[in-house]
N, C-alpha and C positions, 0 to 999 in steps of 0.2 A: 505898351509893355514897359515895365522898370526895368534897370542893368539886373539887379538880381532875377527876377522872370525871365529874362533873354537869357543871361548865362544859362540857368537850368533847362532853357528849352534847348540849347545846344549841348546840352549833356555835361557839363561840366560839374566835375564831383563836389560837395563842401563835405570836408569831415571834419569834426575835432583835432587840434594838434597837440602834441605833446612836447611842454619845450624841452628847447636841446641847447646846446652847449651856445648858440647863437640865439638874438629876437630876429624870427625871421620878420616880424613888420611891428614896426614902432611908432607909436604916434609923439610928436610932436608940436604941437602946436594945435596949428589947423592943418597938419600934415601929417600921412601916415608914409612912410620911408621903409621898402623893404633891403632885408638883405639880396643876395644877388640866388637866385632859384638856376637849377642848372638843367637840362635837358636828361632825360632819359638814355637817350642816343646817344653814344661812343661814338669817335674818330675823329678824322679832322677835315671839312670841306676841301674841296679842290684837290683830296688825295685820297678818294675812296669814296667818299661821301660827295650827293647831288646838291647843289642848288633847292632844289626840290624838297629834298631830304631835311637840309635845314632850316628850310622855312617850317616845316612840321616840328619841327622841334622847339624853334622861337614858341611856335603856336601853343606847345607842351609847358614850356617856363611859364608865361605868360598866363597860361590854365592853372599852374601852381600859384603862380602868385596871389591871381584871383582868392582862391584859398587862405592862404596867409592872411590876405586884407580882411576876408569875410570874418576867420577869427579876432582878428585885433578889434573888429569894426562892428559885427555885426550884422550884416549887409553890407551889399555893394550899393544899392542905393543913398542918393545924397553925396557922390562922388562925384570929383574932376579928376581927371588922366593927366598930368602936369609935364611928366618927363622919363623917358625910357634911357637904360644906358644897356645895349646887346652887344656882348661878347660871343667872338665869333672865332675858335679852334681851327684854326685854316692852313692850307700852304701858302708858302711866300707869293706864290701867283696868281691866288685866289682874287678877285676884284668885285665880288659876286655880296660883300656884306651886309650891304644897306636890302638886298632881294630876302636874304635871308631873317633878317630881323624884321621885316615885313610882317612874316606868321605872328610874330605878337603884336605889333600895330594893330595890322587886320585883326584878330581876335578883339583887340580892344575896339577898335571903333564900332566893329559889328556891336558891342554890348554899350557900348555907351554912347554913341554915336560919333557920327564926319560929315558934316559940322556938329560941334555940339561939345557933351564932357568929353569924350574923346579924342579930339582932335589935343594931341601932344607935342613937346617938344621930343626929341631924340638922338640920340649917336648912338651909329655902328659901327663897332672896331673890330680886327683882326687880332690875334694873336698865335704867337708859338706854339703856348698851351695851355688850356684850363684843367681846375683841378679832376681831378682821376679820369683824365681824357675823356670826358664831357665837349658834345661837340657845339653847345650853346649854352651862353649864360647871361640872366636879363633880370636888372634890378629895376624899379620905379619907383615914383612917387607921385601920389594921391594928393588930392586939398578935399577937405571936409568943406561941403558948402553950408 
C-alpha cells in the first residue's frame, strides 16, 4: 500500500486549501517545509490536560499537516519524513513531552513506515504557551525522493 492509500485507509481528510495569510508548506528544493499546524485541543498538559490527551492531539497536527503536504505536493507518495519539531503547551512540571509528540510520529510511521520514509529526526519541547491556547503544535519537513 502507498503513504497516500494508507493515509486514506485511516481516514485522514485531503481537502483543498485556501491560502491564508501564511504558506502553510513550501517546497524548496527537494524539500517541502511546513509551517507549524496546531491542535484542535485547548489547554495545557500536565494542568488539565492527559498525557493521553495530548498524544491525540500531536496525532491531529500531524493529520493536518499531511494535508498541507498533499496540497503543495500532490500526494503523499514519493516522500521522506526528514524532521519533526512538537510544541508542547505544558505546565512547568510537565516531563511527559517527547510521549506526547509521539501521536505524530506514530501517525507518520504508520503511513510511511519504521524502518523506512518514516523513520525521522525530532524534538519535543515544552512551553508556557502557544498561540490561542492550543495544546500542541508540530511543524515538519519532507525530502521529495
Amino acid at each position: 500500500m502507498t503513504p497516500q492509500q494508507k493515509a486514506e485507509s485511516l481516514g485522514i481528510q485531503f481537502e483543498k486549501q485556501t491560502p491564508g495569510y501564511l504558506n502553510l508548506c513550501i517546497r524548496s528544493g527537494n524539500q517541502l517545509i511546513t509551517s507549524g499546524h496546531v491542535s484542535t485541543l485547548k489547554g495545557k498538559l500536565g494542568a488539565g490536560l492527559s498525557t493521553e490527551e495530548g498524544y491525540g492531539a500531536a496525532r491531529d497536527c500531524a493529520a493536518k499537516i499531511l494535508n498541507s503536504v498533499w496540497n503543495a505536493h500532490g500526494t503523499l507518495d514519493g516522500l521522506r519524513v526528514v524532521k519533526l519539531l512538537g510544541c508542547v503547551n505544558s505546565a512547568p512540571e510537565f516531563i511527559e513531552h517527547h510521549l506526547v509528540i509521539n501521536g505524530a510520529s506514530d501517525l507518520l510511521h504508520e503511513i510511511f513506515g519504521k524502518p523506512g520514509d518514516g523513520f525521522h529526526a525530532r524534538s519535543a519541547l515544552g512551553f508556557a504557551s502557544l498561540p490561542t491556547g492550543v495544546a500542541v503544535e508540530v511543524e515538519a519537513v519532507f525530502e521529495i525522493k
